[in-house]
N, C-alpha and C positions, 0 to 999 in steps of 0.2 A: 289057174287061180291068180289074180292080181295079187300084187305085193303089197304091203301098207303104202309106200310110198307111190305106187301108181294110183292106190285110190284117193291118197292126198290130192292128188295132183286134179285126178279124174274130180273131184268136187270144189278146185280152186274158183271156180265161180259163184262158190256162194259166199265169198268171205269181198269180193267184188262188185256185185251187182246195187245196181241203183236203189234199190228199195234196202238193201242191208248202208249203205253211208249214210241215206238221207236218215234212216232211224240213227245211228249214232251222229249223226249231226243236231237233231232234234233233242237224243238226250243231254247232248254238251251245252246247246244252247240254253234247253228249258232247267238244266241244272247248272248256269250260270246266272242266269234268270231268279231262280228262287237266292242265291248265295248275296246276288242285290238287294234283294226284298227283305233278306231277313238283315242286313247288313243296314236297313232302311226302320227295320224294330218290327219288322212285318215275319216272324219264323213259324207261324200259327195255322198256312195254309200248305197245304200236300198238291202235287200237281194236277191229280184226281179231283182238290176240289179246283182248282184253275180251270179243269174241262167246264164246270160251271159256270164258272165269273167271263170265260171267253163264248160264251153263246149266250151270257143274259143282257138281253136290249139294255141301254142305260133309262128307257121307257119302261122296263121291265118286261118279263116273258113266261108265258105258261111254261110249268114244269114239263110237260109232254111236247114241248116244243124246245124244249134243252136237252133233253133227252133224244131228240131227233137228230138236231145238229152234232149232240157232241158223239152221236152212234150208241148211247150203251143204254140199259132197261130203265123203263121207268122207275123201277124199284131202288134200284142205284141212286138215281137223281133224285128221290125223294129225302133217302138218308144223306146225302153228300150238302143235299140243301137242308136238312137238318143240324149236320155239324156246322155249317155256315150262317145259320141263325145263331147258333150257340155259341159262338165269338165274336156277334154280332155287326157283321157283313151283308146279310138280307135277310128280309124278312117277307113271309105270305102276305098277300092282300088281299080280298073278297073283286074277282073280276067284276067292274061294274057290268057286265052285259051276260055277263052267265054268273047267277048268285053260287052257282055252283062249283066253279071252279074259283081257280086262284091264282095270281100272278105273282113272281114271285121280282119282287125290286130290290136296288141295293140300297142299305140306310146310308145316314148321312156319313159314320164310320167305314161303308162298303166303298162308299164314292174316295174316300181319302185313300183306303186301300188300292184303290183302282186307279188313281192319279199317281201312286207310288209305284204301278205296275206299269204302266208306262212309261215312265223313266227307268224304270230295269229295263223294259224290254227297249228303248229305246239303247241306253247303255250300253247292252249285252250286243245289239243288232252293230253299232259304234266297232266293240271291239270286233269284231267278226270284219266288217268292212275296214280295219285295220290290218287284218291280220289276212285278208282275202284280195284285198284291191277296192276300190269303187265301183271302178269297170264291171268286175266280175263279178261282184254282189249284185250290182242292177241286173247284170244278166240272168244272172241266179232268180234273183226273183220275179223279175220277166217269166222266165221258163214255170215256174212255180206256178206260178198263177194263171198261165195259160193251160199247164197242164190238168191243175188241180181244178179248172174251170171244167177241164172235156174238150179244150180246143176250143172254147171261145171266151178270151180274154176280156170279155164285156160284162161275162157275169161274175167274175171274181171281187170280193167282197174286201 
């Protein structure tokens, strides 16, 4: 039977592997990200509803097509775009081409938020490329985007 410390040892690659940094990178970022926003009078949104605000067109976009990008149920993205009406950031529209559905846009207070979210994330991206190099950021995101594409850097977004 192994010891505690050989089974340490024996699992040391999960405390290393690429998908465990890039999430604690994500969380530092996107939790320096909100510390600008609300530091901006913006403390009102959870990063839950961000999965929203960062897949709706500034054109606006069906709720079943927010829910596509950002991965999670439509049931979710219905509420999360409820609470985002209710601090009034977007609001439903009647799709002119299907009376049945609905688009969901950002008001003219969603756009001011979203213009303040930009400058965090520009900000936050700033310090990182401070605290990382230049060099190393562009590569970083190079790699990111190629990856996150599937290996073709033409379709990254």
């Amino acid at each position: 039977m192994a010891s505690p410390a050989d089974s340490a040892q024996a699992y040391q690659w999960r405390h290393g592997n690429i998908g465990r940094l890039l999430n604690m990178a994500v969380q530092r970022f996107e939790k320096r990200v909100l510390e600008v926003m609300a530091e901006a009078g913006y403390d009102d949104v959870s990063l839950s509803q961000v999965a929203i605000t960062r897949n709706l067109d500034a054109g606006g976009t069906r709720a079943t097509e927010i829910a596509k990008r950002a991965g999670i149920t439509k049931q979710s993205v219905g509420e999360l775009i409820g609470q985002l009406e209710a601090i009034g950031l977007v609001e439903r529209v009647p799709d002119p081409d299907d009376k049945r559905a609905r688009i969901v846009h950002f008001t003219p207070a969603g756009l001011a938020w979203l213009k303040a979210f930009e400058i965090a994330i520009k900000q936050s991206e700033q310090e990182m490329r401070e605290e990382l190099g230049a060099t190393t950021l562009e590569h970083l995101k190079q790699g990111l985007m190629r990856y996150g594409s599937g290996g073709d850097a033409s379709r990254g977004h």
